[in-house]
Each structure stands twice: as C-alpha cells, then as structure tokens.
Steps between C-alpha positions, in 0.01 A plus 500: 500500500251266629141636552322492836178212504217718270718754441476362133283774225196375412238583176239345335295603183193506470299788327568865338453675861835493657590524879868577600589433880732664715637313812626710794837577685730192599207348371462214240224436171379235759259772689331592174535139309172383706282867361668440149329179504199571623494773205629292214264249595226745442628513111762788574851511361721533785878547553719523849867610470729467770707825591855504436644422875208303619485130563800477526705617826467842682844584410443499135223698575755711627655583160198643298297777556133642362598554181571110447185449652324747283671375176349123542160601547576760244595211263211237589273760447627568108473114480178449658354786213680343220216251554210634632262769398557665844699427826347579891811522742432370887753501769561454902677737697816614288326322176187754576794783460652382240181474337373836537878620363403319166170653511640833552773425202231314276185696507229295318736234386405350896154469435412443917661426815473268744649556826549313854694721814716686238729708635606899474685548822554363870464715836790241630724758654809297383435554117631859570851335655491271161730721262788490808408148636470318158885614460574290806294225590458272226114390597248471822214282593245343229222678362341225391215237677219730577244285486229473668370133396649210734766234350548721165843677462627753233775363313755797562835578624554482840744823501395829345796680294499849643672649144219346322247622737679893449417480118127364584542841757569705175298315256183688734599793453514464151188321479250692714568882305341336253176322578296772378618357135312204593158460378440166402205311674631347809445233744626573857506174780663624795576326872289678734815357756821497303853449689700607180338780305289732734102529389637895461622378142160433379334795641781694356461350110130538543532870576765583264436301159333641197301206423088526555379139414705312855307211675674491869429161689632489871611178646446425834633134501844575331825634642772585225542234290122484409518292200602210666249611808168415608383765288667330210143360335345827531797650360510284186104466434471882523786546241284317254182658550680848480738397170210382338292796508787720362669291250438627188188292293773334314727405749292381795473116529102516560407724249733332229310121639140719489587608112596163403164339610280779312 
C-alpha cells in the first residue's frame, strides 16, 4: 500500500548511544524525523519505525490494535541494541506510552526516556461510549493538526478509526498500573495548552512513576504536535544537553570525541 508523504522510517548511524523514536496516533515517523536528526547529527545512532497501520489510510489503521503497535517498537528496539552499547527511547503522545510500556517490560535494558505530551488517559467523555460506538461507527473527526506554528501541518489522517482508538483506550489501562516499574532517568516536554492529550497526563506520570532522576520542561509555545512546533529547537537542543550528560562514558558522542583528543 502506498505510504502517506514522510510517512517513510527513517535511521541513521552514528555512534554506540542509541535513540529509538516513537511517533504518535494516526501519526507518521515525519513528526519525529526532524528530532531524530537533530540527534543523529549530534553523533547519536538513531532509528524511527513506522507503526503497523500508520501512513497509510485510517482504515488500515482500523485493522490493528496495540499489540501491533507494541511489537514494532518492540522489534526496533532489539535492533537498535544489536548495535549499540545502550538504547534511550523518546516518543509523542501515544509514542510517550508506548515508551514507558517498554520501559516497564525492559527495566535497564531502556537506559532513559524521552518524552513529549505522552499519553495515559483522556477526560473526553466519549472514550467511555468507545467499546459500544467503535462497534458501529467506523471513525470520527481527525486528531491530528494541533499545531500551534502558522503554515506547518501534521502529516496525518484526516479520519480517526474509532476501533483503533478503543485498543489505544485499553492499551492505558494496561500501561498506567505499571509506571511505578519505571525508573529510568526521564525527560518530560509537555504543552502547557494541548487540544489532544490533556496537561492532566503529565501531572499524572509525574506523580505516579518510580523514577527519581526526571528533568520536566514546560512549553509554552507548543500545542500537541510540539516537535514540529515553535518549541521544536528547544525541544531538540535540550535532548542533547540532557543525553549527553547520561550516556554512559563510552557511549556518549562528546566524551568518546574528548578521549580521542587526550
């Protein structure tokens, strides 16, 4: 099936820190590609699947559920640590949940998140009606486009596929039982106004993850989609600063180029 414009997966190597990215819900790797980028060209190994369902069109969205999801990520990951001495995951919105699952599953294989507007739950009344209305209607209005930056547009589908959106529903409530398991260091960016995943979300992980070392950055200049938002350069300098101080010796980029020059 043809892929959507950026829709495409992107990776690049580059050192023996890995980064694996996570793109969101009816989303595409095109909202990370531009942070993946901006990482690898800091000397990072990077790698951006696209989900099974995504890029494509919202009905084969339709077909697949989190566990597809899960699996990919699941199997970049292996891939990405087949090559490097350790692997950071980062992800927007549903990407941020499915990278805390892998956490959760992983332990200290994930050696650090980084997260923008992830996502544990919505106070939309209508994700209660989803189990019934999912069985139904076969989709309702995009998701996608929250942006606050003029003239720049999410590449996503412009339908959302309400059974696909019931298994994100569920994939919460497996995801969130668990965040005490998480305790890897962690950034957190979130949208101080976001029209997709409430601010609650953030406030909520902060409050109920185990990990101690978290660096939380509010953006004020951002809606949703805050990788390809104004905030976008703070976003992706900030993700260097904070990878290079916990990469291992070994595997950051600037201590590997300080050790070569002594």
């Amino acid at each position: 099936m043809p892929l959507l414009p950026g829709a495409e997966p992107f990776g690049r190597d580059g050192g023996p820190t890995g980064v694996l990215f996570c793109h969101g819900f009816t989303g595409t790797p095109a909202t990370m590609t531009p942070w993946a980028e901006a990482i690898a060209a800091a000397g990072y190994t990077v790698a951006v699947p696209r989900l099974p369902g995504h890029g494509t069109t919202w009905q084969e969205l339709n077909t697949t559920r989190w566990p597809d999801w899960y699996a990919e990520i699941e199997h970049a990951f292996d891939a990405l640590r087949g090559r490097c001495e350790q692997v950071f995951v980062a992800g927007l919105s549903m990407g941020g949940t499915l990278a805390l699952r892998l956490a959760e599953q992983r332990g200290d294989q994930v050696a650090g998140l980084l997260l923008v507007n992830p996502s544990l739950l919505t106070l939309n009344r209508m994700a209660t009606l989803l189990p019934v209305l999912s069985r139904i209607r076969a989709s309702r209005g995009s998701l996608g486009g929250d942006i606050k930056k003029q003239q720049t547009e999410e590449p996503s589908y412009g339908r959302t596929p309400l059974r696909a959106l019931n298994s994100l529903r569920r994939f919460w409530a497996v995801v969130r039982p668990g965040l005490a398991r998480v305790t890897q260091p962690m950034l957190l960016f979130h949208s101080s106004v976001d029209h997709v995943v409430e601010p609650v979300n953030s406030q909520i992980l902060l409050a109920e993850v185990g990990s101690t070392d978290v660096t939380e950055r509010r953006l004020d200049d951002s809606f949703h989609v805050a990788t390809l938002d104004n905030d976008a350069p703070v976003i992706f300098a900030e993700s260097v600063d904070w990878l290079d101080r916990h990469a291992s010796a070994t595997g950051s980029p600037s201590e590997s180029a300080a050790s070569g020059r002594t």
